[in-house]
C-alpha positions as CSV (number, residue, x, y, z in Angstrom):
1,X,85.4,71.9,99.2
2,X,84.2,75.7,98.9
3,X,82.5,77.1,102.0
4,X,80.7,80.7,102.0
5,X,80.9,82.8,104.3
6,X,79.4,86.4,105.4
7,X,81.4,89.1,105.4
8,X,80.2,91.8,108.4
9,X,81.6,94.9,106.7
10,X,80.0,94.3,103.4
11,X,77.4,91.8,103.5
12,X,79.0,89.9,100.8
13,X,79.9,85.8,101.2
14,X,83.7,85.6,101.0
15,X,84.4,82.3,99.7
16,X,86.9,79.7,101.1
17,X,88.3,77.7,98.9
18,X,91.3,75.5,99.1
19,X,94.5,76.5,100.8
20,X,96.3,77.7,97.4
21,X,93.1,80.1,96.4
22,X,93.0,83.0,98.1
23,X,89.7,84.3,99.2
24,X,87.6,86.2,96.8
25,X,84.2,88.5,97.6
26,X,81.1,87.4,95.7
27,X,79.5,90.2,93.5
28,X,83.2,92.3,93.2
29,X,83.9,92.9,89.6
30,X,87.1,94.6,90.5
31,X,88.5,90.9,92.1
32,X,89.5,89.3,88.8
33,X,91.7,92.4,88.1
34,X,93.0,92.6,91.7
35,X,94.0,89.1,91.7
36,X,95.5,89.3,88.3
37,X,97.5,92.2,89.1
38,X,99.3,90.6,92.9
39,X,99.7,87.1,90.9
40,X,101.4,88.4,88.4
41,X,105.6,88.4,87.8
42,X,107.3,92.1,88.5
43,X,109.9,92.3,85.6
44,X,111.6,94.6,88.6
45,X,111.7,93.3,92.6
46,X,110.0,96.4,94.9
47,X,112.6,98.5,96.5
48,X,112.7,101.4,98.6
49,X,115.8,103.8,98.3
50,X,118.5,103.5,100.5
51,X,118.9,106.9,102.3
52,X,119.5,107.3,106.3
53,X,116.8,109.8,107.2
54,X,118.3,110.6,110.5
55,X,120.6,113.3,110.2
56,X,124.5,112.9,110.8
57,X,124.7,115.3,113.3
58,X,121.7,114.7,115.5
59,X,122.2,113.3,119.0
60,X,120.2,110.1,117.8
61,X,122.7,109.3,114.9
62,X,124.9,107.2,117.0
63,X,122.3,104.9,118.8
64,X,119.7,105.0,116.1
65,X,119.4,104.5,111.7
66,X,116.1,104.7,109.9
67,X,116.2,104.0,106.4
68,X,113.4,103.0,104.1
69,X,115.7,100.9,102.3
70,X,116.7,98.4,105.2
71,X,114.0,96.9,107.2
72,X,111.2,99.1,105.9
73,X,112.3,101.9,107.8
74,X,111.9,100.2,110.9
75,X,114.1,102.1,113.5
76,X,117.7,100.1,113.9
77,X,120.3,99.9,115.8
78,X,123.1,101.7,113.2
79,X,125.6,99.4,111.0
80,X,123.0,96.3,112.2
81,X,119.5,95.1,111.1
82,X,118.5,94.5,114.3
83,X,114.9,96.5,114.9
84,X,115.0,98.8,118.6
85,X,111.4,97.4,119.1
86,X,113.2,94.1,119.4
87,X,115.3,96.1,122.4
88,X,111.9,96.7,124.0
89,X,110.7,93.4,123.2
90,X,113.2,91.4,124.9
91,X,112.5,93.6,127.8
92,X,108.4,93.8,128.0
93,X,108.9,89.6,128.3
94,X,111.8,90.2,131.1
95,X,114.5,88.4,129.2
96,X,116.9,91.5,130.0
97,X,119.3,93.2,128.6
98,X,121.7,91.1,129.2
99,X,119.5,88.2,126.9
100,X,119.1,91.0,123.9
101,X,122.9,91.7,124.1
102,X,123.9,87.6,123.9
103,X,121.1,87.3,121.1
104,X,121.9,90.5,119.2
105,X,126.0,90.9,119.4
106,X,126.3,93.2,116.5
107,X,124.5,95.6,119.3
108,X,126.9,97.2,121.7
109,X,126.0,97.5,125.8
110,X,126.3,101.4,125.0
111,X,124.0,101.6,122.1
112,X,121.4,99.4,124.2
113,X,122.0,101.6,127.3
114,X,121.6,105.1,125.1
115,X,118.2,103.5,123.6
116,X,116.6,102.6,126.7
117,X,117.7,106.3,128.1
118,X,116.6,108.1,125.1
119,X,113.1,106.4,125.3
120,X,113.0,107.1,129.2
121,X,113.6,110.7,128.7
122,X,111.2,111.1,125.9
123,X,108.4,109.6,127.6
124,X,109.2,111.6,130.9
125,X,109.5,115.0,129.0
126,X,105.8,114.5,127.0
127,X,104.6,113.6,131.2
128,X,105.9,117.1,132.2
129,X,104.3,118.6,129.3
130,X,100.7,118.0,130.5
């Protein structure tokens, strides 16, 4: 079964087809070449180049890695794959650190600690600024 829909942006019907079709925009010539181009087979996989983008000897090189190669260049915790939003994740829901630290134990107490601090005095320093 194929329902249409209205679009608000455009004004087009976007159709809804079965689960397997993805939906398509009534009236776009440019969809049968956009669909073409994301179904079809990459002869190579996309990567992003390994490079660490926070310098060796800043004060953030021990407690935090950001490289576009591992986890999209989502901040980490260095040597780990283990995003710092996933620190402050843990902690918005009050699951404590304690919780991250049993769930995360490639992450040391230290590295934890220095994050948190870090993030404190950042936010505190912008505060002063106004």
């Amino acid at each position: 079964m194929v329902n249409a829909i209205p679009t608000a942006a455009s004004g087009r019907r976007a159709v809804i087809g079965p689960a397997a079709t993805p939906p398509t925009i009534l009236g776009s010539r440019k969809t049968e070449t956009a669909m073409s181009i994301i179904n079809s087979p990459s002869d190579q996989p996309l990567t992003r180049p390994e490079r660490e983008l926070i310098p060796s000897d800043s004060p953030l090189a021990p407690y935090v890695s950001v490289n576009p190669g591992r986890m999209h260049g989502e901040p980490c915790f260095p040597g780990t794959r283990v995003p710092i939003q996933t620190l402050f994740d843990h902690l918005e829901v009050d699951e404590g650190l304690s919780t991250f630290l049993a769930g995360f134990p490639n992450v040391s107490r230290d590295a934890a600690v220095a994050v948190i601090g870090l993030a404190s005095r950042g936010l505190l320093d912008g505060l002063r600024r106004l």
